[in-house]
C-alpha beads as a LAMMPS data file, in Angstrom:
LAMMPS data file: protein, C-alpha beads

163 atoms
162 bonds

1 atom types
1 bond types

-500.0 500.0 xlo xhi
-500.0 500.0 ylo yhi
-500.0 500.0 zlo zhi

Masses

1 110.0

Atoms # bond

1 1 1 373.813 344.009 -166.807
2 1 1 372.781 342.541 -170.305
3 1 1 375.073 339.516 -169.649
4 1 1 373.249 338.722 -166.203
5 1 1 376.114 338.850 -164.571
6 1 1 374.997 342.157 -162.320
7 1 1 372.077 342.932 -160.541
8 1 1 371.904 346.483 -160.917
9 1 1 374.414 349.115 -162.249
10 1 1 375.812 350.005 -158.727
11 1 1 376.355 346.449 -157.989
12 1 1 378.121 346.233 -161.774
13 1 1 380.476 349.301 -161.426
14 1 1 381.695 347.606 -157.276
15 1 1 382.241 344.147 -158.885
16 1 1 383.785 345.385 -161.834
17 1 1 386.153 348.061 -159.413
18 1 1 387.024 345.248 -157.392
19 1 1 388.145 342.439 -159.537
20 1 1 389.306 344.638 -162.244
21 1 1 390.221 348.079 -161.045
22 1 1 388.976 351.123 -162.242
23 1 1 390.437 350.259 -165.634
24 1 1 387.668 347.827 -166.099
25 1 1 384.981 350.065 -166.227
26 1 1 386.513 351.414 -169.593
27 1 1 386.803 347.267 -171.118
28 1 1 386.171 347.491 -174.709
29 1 1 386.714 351.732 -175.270
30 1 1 389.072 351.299 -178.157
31 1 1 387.022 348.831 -179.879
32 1 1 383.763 351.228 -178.900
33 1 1 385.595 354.174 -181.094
34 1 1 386.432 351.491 -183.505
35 1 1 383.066 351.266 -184.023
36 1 1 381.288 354.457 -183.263
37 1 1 383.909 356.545 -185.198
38 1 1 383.564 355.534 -189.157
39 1 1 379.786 354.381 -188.062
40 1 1 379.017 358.482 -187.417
41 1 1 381.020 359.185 -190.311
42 1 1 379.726 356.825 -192.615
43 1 1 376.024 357.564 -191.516
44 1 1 376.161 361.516 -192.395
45 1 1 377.947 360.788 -195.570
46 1 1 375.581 358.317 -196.796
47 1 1 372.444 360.674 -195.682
48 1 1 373.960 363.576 -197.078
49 1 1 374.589 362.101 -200.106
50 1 1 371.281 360.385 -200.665
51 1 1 369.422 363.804 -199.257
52 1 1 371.398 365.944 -201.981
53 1 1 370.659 363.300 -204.727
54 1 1 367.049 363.043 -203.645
55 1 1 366.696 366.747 -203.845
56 1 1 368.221 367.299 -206.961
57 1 1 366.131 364.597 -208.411
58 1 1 362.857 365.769 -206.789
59 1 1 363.879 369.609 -207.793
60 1 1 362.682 370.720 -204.358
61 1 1 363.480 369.782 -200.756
62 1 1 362.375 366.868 -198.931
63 1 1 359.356 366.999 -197.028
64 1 1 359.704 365.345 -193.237
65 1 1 358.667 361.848 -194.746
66 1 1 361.267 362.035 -196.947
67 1 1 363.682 363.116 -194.452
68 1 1 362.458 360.027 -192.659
69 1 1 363.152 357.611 -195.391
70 1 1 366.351 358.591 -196.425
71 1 1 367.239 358.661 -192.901
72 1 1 366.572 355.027 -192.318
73 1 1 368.217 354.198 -195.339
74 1 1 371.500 355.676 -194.505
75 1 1 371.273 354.171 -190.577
76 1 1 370.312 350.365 -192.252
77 1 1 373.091 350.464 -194.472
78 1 1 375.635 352.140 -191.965
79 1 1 374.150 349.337 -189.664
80 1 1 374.589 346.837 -191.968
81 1 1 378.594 347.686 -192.731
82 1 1 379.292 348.313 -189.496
83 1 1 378.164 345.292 -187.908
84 1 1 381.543 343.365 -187.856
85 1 1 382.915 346.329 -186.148
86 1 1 379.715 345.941 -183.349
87 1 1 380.602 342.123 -183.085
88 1 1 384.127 343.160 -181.946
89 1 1 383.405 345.878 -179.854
90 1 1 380.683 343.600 -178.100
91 1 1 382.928 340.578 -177.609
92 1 1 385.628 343.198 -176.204
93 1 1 383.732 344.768 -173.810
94 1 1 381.662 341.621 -171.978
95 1 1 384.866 339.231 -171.934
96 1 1 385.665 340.510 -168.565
97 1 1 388.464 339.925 -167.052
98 1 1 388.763 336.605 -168.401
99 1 1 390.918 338.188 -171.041
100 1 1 389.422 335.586 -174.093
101 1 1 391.247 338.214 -176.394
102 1 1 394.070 339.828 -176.096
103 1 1 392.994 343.156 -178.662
104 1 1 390.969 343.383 -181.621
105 1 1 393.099 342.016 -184.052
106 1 1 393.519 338.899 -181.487
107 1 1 389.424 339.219 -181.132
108 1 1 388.746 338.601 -184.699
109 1 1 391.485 336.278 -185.501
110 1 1 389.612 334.248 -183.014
111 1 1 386.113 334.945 -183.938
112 1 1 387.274 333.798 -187.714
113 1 1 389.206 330.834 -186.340
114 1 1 386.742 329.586 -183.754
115 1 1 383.371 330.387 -185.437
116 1 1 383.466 331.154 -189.350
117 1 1 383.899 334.128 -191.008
118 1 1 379.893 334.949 -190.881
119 1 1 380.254 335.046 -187.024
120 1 1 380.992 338.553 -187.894
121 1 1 377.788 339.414 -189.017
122 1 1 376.020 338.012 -185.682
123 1 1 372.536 340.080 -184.943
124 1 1 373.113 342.154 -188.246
125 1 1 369.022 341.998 -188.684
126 1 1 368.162 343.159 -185.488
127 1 1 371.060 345.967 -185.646
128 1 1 369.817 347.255 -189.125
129 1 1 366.222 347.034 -188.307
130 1 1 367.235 349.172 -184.853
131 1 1 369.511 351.661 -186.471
132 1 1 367.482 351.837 -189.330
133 1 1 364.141 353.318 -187.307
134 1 1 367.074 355.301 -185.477
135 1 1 368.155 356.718 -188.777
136 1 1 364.378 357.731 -189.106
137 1 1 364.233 359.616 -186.009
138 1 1 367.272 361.509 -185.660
139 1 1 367.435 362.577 -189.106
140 1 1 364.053 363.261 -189.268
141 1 1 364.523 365.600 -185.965
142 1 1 367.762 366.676 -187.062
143 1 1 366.246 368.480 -190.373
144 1 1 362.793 369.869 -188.539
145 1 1 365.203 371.487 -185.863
146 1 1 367.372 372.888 -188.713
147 1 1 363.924 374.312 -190.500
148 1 1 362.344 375.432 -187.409
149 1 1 365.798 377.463 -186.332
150 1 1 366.357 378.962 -189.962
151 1 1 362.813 380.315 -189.686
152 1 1 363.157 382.143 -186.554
153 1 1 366.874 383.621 -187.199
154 1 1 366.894 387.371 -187.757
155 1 1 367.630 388.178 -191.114
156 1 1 371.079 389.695 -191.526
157 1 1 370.291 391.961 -194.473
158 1 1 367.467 393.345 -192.456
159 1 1 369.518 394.388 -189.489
160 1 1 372.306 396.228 -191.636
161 1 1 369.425 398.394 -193.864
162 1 1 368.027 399.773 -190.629
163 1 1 371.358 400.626 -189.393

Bonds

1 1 1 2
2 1 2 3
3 1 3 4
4 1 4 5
5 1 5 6
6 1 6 7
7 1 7 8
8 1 8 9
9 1 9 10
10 1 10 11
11 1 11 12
12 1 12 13
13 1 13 14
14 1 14 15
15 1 15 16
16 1 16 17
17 1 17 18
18 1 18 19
19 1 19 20
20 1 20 21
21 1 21 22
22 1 22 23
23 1 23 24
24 1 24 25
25 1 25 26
26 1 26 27
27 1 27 28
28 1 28 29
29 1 29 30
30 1 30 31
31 1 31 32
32 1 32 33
33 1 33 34
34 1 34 35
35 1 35 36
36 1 36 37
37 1 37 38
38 1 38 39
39 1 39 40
40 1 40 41
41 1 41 42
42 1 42 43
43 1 43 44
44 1 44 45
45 1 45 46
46 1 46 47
47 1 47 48
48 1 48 49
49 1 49 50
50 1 50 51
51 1 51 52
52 1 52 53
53 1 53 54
54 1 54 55
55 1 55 56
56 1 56 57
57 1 57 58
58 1 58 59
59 1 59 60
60 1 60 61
61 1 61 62
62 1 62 63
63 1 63 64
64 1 64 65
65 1 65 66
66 1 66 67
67 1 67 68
68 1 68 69
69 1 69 70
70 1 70 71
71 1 71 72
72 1 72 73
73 1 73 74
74 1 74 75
75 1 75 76
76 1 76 77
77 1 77 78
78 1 78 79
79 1 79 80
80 1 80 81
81 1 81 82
82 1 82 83
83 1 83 84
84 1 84 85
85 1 85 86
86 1 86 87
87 1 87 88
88 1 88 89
89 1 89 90
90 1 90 91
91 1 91 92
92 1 92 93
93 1 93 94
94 1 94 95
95 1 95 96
96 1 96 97
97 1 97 98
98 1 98 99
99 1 99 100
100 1 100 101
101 1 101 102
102 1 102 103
103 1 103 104
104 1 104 105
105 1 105 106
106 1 106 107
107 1 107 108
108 1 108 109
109 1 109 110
110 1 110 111
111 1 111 112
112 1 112 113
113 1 113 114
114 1 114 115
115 1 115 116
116 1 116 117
117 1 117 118
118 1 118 119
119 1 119 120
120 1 120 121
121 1 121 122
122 1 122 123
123 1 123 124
124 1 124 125
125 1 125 126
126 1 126 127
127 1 127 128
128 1 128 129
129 1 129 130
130 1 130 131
131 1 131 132
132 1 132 133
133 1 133 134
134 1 134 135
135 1 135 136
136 1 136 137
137 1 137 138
138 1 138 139
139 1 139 140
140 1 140 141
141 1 141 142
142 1 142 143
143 1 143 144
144 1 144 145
145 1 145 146
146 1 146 147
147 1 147 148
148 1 148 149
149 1 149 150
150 1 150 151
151 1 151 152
152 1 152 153
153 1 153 154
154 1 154 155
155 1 155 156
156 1 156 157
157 1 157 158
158 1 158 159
159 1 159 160
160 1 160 161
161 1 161 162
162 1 162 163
């Protein structure tokens, strides 16, 4: 639906079914792990790290601004590194079955070839800006849910004395 080529999602997934099979609806998975794989991995290293280093700087913990900060900063630069990897995966999954590529390797060979090596990097602002806010968000939710449920655990060392 983002190329224009559908008019809705049910009239996507019948077109797609019937000039592709079923396999179509999955065009583009590999490359979609490809992507999504060392971008998770990458993100809660990078936070982690920079949280722990903030922290240890600061003496304290960070305070949900904070959070929010370091959050973007780790989903920006994940963005950023990752963006080749989003390039593929996009290319992959919209060529249809026009089979342009024939894998990744074939899909940046291509993309190199055909378009420079900075074709690679296509939409990186937009992606960092967007993961970057993203960042924000879910780390920033991630470490208020962790806070709020460590507040209202019951306290182990409380349950074994009155026992």
């Amino acid at each position: 639906m983002q190329t224009g080529q559908f008019t809705s999602a049910p009239d996507a997934v019948r077109l797609i079914v019937s000039k592709e099979g079923f396999k179509g609806l999955y065009a583009g998975y590999g490359s979609f792990l490809l992507r999504d794989l060392p971008f998770d991995a990458l993100q809660f290293c990078i936070y982690e790290q920079l949280r722990l280093g903030y922290k240890m700087a600061a003496k304290r913990d960070l305070n949900a601004p904070e959070t929010a900060i370091v959050g973007a900063f780790a989903g920006a630069l994940t963005g950023a590194v990752t963006t080749p990897l989003d390039v593929i995966k996009t290319r992959l999954m919209v060529q249809g079955s026009a089979n342009q590529y024939k894998g990744i390797f074939d899909c940046v060979q291509t993309i190199v070839r055909e378009e420079g090596s900075n074709a690679l990097l296509k939409g990186i602002g937009p992606r960092v800006l967007w993961i970057g806010i993203g960042g924000s968000i879910f780390f920033g939710v991630l470490e208020s849910t962790k806070r709020f449920l460590s507040e209202r655990r019951p306290n182990n060392q409380e349950n074994s004395k009155s026992e």
